[in-house]
Backbone as XML, in Angstrom:
<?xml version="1.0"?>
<chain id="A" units="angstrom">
  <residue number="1" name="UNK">
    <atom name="N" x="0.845" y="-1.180" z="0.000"/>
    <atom name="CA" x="0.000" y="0.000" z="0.000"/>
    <atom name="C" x="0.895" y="1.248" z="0.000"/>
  </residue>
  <residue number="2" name="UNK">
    <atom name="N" x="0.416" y="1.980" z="-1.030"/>
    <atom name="CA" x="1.142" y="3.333" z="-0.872"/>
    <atom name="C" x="1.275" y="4.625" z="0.339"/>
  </residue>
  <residue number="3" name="UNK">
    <atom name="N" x="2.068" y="5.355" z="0.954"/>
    <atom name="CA" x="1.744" y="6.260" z="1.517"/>
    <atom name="C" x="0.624" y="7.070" z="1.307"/>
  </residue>
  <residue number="4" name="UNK">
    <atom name="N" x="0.453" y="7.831" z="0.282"/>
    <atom name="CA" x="-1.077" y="8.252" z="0.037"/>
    <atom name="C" x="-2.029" y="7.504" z="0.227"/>
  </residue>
  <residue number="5" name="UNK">
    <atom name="N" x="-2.357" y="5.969" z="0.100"/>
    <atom name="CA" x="-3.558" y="5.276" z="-0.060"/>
    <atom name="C" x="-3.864" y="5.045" z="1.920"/>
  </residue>
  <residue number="6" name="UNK">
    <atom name="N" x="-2.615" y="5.449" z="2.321"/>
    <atom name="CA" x="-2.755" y="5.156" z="3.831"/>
    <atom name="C" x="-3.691" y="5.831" z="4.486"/>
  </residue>
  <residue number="7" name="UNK">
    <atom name="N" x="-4.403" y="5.771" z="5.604"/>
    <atom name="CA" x="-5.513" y="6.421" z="6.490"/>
    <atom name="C" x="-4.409" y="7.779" z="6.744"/>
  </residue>
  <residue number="8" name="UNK">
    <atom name="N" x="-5.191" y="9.136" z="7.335"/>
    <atom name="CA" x="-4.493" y="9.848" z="7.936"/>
    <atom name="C" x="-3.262" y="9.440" z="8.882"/>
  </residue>
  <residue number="9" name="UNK">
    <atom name="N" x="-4.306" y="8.686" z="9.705"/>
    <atom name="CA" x="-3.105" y="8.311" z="11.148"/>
    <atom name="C" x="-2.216" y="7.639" z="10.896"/>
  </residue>
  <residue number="10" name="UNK">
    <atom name="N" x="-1.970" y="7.069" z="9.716"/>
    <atom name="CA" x="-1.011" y="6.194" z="9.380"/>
    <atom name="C" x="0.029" y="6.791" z="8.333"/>
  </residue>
  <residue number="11" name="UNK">
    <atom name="N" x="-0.167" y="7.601" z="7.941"/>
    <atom name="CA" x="0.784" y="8.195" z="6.886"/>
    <atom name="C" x="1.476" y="9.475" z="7.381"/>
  </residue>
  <residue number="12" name="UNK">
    <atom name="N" x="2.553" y="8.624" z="7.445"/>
    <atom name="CA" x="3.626" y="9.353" z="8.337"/>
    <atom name="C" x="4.090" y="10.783" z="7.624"/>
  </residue>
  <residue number="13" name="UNK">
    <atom name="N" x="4.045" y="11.158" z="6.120"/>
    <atom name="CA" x="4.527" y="12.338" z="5.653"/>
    <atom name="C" x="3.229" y="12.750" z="6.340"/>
  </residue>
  <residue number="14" name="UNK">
    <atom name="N" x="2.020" y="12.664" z="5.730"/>
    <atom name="CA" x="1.396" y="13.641" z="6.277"/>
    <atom name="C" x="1.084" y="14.411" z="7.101"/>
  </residue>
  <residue number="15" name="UNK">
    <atom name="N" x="1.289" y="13.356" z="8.592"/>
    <atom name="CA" x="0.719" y="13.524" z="9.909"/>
    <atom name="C" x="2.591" y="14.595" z="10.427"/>
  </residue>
  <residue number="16" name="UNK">
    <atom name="N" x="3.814" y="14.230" z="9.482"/>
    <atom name="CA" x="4.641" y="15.332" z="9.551"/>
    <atom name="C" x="4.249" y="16.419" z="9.173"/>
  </residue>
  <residue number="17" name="UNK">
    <atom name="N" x="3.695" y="16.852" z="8.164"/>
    <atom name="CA" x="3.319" y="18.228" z="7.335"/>
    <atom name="C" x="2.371" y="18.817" z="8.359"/>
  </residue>
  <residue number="18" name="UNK">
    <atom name="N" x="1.276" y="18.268" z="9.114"/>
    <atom name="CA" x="0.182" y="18.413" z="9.939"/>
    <atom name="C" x="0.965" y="19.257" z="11.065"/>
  </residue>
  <residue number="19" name="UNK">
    <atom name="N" x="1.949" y="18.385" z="11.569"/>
    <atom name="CA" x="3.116" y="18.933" z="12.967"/>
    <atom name="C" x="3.547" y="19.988" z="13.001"/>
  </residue>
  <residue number="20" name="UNK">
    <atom name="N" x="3.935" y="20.001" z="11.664"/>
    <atom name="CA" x="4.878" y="21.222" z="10.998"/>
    <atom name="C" x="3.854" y="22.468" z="11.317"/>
  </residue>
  <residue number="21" name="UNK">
    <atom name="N" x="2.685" y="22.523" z="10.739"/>
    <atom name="CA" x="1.544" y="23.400" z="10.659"/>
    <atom name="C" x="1.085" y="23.975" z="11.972"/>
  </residue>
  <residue number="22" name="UNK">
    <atom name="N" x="1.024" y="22.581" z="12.611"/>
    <atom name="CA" x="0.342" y="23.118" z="14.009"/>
    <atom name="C" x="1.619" y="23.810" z="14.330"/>
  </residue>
  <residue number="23" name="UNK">
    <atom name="N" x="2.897" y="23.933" z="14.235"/>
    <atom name="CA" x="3.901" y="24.366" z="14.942"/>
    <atom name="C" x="3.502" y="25.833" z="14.555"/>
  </residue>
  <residue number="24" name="UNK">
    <atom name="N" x="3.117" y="26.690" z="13.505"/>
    <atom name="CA" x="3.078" y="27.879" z="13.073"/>
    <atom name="C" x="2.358" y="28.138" z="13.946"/>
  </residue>
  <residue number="25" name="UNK">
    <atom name="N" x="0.835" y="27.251" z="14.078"/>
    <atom name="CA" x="-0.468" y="27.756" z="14.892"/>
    <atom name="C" x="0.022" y="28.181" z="16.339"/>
  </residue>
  <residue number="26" name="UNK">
    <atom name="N" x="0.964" y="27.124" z="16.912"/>
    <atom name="CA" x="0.916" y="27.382" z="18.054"/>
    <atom name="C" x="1.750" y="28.809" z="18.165"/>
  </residue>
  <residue number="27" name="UNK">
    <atom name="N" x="2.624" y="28.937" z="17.644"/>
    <atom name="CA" x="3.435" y="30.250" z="17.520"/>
    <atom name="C" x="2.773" y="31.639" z="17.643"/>
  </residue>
  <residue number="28" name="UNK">
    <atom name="N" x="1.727" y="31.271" z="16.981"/>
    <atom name="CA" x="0.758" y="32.382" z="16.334"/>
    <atom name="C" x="-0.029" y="32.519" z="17.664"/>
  </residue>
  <residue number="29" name="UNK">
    <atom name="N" x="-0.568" y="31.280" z="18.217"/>
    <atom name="CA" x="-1.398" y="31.063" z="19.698"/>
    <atom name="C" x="-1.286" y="31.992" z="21.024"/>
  </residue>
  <residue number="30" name="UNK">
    <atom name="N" x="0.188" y="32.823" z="20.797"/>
    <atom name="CA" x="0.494" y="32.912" z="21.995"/>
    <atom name="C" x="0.647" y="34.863" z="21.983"/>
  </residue>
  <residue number="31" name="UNK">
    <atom name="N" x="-0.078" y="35.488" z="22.871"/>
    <atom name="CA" x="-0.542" y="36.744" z="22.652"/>
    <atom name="C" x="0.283" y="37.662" z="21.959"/>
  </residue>
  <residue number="32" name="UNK">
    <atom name="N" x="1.690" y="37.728" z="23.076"/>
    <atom name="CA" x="2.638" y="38.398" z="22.882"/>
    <atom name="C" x="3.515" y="38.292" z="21.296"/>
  </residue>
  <residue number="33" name="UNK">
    <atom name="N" x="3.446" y="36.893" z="20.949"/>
    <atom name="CA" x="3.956" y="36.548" z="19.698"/>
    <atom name="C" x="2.998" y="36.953" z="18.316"/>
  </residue>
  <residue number="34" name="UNK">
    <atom name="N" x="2.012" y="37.149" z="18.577"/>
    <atom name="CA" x="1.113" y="37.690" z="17.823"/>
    <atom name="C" x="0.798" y="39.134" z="17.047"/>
  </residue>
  <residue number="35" name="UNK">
    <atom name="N" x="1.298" y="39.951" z="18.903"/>
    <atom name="CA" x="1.360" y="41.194" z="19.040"/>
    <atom name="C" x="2.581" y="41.610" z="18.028"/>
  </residue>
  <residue number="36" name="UNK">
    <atom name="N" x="4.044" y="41.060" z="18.516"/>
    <atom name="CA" x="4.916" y="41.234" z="18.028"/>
    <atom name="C" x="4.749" y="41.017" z="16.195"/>
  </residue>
  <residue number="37" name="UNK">
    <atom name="N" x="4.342" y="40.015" z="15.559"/>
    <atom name="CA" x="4.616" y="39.869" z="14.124"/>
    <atom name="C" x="3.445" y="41.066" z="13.661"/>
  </residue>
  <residue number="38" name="UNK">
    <atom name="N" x="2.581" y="41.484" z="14.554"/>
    <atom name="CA" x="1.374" y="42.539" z="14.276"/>
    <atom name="C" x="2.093" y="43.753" z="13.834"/>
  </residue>
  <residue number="39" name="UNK">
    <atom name="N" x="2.992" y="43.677" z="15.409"/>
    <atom name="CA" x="3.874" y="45.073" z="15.183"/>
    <atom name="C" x="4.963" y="45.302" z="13.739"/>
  </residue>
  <residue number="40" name="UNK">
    <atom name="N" x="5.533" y="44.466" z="13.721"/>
    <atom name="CA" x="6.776" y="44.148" z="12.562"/>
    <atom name="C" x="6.014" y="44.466" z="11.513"/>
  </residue>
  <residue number="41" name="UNK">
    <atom name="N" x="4.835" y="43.472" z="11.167"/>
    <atom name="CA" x="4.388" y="43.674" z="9.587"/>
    <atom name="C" x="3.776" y="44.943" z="9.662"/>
  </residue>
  <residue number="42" name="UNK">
    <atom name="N" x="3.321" y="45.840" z="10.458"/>
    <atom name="CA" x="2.582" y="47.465" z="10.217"/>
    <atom name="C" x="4.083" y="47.882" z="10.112"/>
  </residue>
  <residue number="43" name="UNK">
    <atom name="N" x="5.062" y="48.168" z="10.577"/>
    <atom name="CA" x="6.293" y="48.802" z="10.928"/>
    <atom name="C" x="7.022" y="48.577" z="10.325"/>
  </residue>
  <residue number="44" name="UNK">
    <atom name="N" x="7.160" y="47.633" z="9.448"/>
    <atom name="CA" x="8.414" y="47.202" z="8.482"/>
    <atom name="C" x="9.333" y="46.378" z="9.787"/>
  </residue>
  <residue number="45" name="UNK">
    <atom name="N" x="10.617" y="47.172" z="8.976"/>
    <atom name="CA" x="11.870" y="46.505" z="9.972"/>
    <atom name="C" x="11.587" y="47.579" z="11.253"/>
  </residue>
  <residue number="46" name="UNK">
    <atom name="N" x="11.680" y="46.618" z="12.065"/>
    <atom name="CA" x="11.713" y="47.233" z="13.789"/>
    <atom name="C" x="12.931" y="46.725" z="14.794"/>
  </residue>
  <residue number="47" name="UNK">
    <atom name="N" x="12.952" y="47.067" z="16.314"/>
    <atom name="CA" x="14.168" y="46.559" z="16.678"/>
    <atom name="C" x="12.934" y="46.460" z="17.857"/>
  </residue>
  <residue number="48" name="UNK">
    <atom name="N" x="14.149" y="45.532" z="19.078"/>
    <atom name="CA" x="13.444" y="45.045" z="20.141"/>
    <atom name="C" x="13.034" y="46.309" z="21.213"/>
  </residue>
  <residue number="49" name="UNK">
    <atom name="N" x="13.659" y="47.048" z="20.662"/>
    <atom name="CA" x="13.227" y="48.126" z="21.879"/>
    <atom name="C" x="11.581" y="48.960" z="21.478"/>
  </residue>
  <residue number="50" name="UNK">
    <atom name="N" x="11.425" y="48.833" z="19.966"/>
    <atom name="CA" x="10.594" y="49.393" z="19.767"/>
    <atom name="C" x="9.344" y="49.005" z="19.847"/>
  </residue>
  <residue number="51" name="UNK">
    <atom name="N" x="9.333" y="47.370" z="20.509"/>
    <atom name="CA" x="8.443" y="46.262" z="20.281"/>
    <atom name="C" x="8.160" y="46.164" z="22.199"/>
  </residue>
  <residue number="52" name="UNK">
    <atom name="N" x="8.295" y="46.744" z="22.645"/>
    <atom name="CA" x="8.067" y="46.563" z="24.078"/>
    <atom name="C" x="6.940" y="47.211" z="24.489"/>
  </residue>
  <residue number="53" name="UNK">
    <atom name="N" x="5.863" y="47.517" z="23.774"/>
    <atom name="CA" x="4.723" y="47.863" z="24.247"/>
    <atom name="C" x="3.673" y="46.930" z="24.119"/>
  </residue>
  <residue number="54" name="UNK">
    <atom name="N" x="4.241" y="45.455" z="23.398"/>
    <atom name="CA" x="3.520" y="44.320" z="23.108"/>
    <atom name="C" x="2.820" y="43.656" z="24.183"/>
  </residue>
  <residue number="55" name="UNK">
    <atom name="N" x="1.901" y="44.134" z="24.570"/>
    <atom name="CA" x="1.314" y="43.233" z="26.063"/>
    <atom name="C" x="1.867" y="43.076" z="27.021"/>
  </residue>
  <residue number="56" name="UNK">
    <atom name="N" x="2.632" y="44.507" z="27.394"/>
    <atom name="CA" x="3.137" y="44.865" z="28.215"/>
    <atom name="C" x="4.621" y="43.547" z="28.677"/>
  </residue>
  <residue number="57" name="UNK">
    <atom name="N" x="5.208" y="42.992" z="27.424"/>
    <atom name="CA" x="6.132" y="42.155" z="28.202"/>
    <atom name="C" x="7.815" y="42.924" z="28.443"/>
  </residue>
  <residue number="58" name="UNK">
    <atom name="N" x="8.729" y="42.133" z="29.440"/>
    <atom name="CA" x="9.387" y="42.290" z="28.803"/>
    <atom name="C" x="10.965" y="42.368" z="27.641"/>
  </residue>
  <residue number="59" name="UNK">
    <atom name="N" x="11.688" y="43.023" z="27.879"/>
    <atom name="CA" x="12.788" y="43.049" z="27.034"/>
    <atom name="C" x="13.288" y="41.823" z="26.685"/>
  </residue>
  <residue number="60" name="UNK">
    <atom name="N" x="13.666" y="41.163" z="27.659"/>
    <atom name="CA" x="14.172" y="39.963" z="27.539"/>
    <atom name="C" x="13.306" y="39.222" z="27.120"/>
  </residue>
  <residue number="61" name="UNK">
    <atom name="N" x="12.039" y="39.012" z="27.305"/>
    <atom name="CA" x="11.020" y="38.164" z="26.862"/>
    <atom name="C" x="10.432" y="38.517" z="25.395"/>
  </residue>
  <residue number="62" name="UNK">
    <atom name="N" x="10.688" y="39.734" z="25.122"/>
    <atom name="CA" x="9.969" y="39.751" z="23.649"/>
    <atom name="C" x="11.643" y="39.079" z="22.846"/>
  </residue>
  <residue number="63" name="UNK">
    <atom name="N" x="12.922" y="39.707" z="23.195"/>
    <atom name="CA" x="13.968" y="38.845" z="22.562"/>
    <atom name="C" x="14.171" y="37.543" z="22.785"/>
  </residue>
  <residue number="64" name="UNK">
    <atom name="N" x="13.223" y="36.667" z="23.171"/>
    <atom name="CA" x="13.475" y="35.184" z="23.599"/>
    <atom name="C" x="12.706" y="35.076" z="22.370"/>
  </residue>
  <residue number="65" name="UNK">
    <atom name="N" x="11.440" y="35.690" z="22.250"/>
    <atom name="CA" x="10.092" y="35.430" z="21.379"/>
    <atom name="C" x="10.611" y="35.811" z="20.393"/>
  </residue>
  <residue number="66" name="UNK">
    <atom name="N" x="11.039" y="37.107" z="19.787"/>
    <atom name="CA" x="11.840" y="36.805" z="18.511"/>
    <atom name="C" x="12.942" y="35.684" z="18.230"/>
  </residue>
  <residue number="67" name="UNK">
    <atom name="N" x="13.811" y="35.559" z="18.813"/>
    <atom name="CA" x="14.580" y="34.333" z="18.359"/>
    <atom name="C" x="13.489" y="32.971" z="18.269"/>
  </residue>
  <residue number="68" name="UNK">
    <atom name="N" x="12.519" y="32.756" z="18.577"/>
    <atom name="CA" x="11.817" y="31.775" z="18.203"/>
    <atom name="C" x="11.246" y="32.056" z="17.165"/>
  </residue>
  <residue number="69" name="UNK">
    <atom name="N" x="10.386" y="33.034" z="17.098"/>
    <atom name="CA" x="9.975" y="33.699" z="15.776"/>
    <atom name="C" x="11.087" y="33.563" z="14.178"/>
  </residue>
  <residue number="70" name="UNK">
    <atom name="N" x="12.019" y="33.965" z="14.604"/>
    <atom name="CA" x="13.109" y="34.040" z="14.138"/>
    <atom name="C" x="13.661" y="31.821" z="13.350"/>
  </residue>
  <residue number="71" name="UNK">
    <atom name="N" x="13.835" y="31.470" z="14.396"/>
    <atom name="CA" x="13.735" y="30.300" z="14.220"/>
    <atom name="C" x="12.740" y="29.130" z="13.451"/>
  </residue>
  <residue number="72" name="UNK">
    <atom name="N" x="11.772" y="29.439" z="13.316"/>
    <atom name="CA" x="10.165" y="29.124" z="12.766"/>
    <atom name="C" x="10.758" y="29.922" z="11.262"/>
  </residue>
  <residue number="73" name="UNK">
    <atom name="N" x="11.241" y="30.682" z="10.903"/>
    <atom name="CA" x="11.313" y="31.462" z="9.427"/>
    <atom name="C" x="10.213" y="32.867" z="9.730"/>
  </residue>
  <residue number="74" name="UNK">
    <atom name="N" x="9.647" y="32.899" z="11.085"/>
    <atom name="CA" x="8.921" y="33.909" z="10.552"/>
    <atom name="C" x="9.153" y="35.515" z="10.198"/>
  </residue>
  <residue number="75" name="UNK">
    <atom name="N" x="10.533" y="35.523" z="10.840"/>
    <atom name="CA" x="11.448" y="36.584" z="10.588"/>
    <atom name="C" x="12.444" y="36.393" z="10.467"/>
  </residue>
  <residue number="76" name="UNK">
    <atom name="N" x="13.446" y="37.927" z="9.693"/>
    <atom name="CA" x="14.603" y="37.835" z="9.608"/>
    <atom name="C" x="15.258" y="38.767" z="10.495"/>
  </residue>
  <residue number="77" name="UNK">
    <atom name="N" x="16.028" y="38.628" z="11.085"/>
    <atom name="CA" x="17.108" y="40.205" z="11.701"/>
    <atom name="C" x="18.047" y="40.438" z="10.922"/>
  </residue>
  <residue number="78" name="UNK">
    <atom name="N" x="18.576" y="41.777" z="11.238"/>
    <atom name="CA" x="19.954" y="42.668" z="10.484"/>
    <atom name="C" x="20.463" y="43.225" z="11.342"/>
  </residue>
  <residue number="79" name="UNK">
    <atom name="N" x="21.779" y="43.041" z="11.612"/>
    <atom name="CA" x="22.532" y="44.190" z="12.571"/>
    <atom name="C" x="22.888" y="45.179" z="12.331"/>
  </residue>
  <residue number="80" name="UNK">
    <atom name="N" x="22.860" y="46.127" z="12.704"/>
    <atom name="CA" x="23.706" y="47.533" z="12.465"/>
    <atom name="C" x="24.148" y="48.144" z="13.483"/>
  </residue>
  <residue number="81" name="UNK">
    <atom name="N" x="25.092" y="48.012" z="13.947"/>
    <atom name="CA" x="26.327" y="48.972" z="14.641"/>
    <atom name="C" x="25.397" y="47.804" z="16.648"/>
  </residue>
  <residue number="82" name="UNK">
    <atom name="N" x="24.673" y="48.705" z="17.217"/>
    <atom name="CA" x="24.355" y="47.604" z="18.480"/>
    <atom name="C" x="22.762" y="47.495" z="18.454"/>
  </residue>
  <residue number="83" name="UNK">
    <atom name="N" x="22.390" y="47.915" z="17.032"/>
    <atom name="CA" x="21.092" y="47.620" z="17.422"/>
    <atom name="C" x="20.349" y="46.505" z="16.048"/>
  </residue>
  <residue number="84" name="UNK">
    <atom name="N" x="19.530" y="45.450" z="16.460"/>
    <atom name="CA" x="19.331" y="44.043" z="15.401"/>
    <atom name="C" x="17.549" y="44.823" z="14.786"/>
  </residue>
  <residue number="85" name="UNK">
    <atom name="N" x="17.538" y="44.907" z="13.800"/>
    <atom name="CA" x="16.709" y="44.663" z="13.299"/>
    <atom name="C" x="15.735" y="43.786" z="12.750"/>
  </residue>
  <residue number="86" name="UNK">
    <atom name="N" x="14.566" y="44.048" z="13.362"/>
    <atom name="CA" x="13.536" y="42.391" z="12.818"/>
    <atom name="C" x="12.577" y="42.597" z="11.967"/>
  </residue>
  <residue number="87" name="UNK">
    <atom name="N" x="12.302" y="41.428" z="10.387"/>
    <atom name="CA" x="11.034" y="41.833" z="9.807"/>
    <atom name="C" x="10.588" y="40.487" z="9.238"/>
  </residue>
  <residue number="88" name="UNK">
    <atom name="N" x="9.731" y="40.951" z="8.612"/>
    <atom name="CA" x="8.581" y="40.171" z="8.527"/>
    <atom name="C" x="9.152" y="38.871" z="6.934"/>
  </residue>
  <residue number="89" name="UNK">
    <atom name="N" x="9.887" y="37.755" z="7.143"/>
    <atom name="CA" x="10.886" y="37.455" z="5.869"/>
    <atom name="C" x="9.445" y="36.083" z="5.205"/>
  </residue>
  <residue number="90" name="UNK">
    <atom name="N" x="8.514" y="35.585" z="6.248"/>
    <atom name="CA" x="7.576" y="34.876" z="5.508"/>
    <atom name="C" x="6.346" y="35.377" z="5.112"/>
  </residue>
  <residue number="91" name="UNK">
    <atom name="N" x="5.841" y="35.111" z="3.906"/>
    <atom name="CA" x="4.430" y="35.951" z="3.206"/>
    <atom name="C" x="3.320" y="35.393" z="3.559"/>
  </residue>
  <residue number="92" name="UNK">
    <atom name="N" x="3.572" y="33.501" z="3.491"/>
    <atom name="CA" x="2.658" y="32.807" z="4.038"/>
    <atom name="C" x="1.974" y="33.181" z="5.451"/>
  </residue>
  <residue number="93" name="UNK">
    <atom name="N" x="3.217" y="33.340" z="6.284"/>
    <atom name="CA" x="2.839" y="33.796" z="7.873"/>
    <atom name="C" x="2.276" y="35.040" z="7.775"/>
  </residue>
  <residue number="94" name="UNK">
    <atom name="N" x="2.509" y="36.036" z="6.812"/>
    <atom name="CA" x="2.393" y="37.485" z="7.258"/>
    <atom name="C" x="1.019" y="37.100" z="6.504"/>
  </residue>
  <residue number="95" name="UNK">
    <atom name="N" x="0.488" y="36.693" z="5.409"/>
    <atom name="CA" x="-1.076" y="36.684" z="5.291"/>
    <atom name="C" x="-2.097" y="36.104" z="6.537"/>
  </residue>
  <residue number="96" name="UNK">
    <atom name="N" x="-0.971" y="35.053" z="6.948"/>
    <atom name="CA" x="-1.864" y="34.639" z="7.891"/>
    <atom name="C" x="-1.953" y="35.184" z="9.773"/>
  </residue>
  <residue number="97" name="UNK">
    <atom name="N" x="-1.291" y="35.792" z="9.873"/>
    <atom name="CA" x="-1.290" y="37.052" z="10.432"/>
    <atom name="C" x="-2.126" y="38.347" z="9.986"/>
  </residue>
  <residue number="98" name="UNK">
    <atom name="N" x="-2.634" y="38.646" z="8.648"/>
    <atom name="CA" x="-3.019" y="39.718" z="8.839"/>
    <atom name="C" x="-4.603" y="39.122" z="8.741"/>
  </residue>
  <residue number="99" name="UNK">
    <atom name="N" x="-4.777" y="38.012" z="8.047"/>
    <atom name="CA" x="-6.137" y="37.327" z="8.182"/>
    <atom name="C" x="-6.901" y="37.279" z="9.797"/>
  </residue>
  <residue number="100" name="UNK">
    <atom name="N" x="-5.817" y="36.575" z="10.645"/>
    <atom name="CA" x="-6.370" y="36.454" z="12.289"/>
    <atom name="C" x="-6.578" y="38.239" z="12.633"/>
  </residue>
  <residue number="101" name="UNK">
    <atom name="N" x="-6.099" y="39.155" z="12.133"/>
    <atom name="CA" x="-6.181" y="40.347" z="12.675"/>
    <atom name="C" x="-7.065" y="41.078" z="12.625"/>
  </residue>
  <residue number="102" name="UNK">
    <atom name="N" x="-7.646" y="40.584" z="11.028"/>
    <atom name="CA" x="-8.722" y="41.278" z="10.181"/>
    <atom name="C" x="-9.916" y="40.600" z="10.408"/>
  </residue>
  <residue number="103" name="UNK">
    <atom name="N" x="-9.716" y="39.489" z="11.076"/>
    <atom name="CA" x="-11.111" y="38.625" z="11.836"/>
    <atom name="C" x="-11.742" y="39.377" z="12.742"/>
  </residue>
  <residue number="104" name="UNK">
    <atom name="N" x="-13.443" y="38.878" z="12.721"/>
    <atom name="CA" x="-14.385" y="39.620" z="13.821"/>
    <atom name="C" x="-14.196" y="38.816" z="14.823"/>
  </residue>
  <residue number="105" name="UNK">
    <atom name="N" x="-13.224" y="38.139" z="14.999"/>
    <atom name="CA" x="-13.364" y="37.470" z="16.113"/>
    <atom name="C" x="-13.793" y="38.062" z="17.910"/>
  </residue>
</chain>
């Protein structure tokens, strides 16, 4: 039997691709991380200092959350001289970011 002909639960690419996905969701799940890619994609490139009004967290905690962000592809940084710049480097994420935003939820 082929991988495709397999049930969900049994077809191991898929139920990878599924993992993969939920990994964005959960990323996306979490307030502050939300706030932050909110902020970046209105702002262009931003730095961590400018991102600290994100649900009141802080410094260190929104730079933990970017390097995860960061890690996931959902951004890129740039250094210049002591201060890192962060933006928005996936389109997929940033639509789907501006979709949850633009919801009546």
């Amino acid at each position: 039997m082929k991988q495709n002909d397999l049930p969900l639960s049994e077809n191991e690419t898929h139920r990878k691709r599924l993992e993969a996905k939920a990994e964005i969701l959960k990323a996306l799940a979490n307030p502050v991380r939300l706030c932050l890619m909110e902020q970046i994609i209105k702002r262009g490139e931003t730095t961590v200092s400018e991102l600290v009004t994100c649900m009141g967290a802080s410094q260190s905690l929104i730079s933990q959350y970017l390097g995860r962000l960061r890690s996931l592809g959902f951004v890129e940084s740039r250094k210049s001289g002591n201060l890192v710049y962060y933006s928005c480097k996936n389109k997929a994420v940033r639509d789907l970011v501006e979709y949850i935003l633009e919801s009546n939820i």
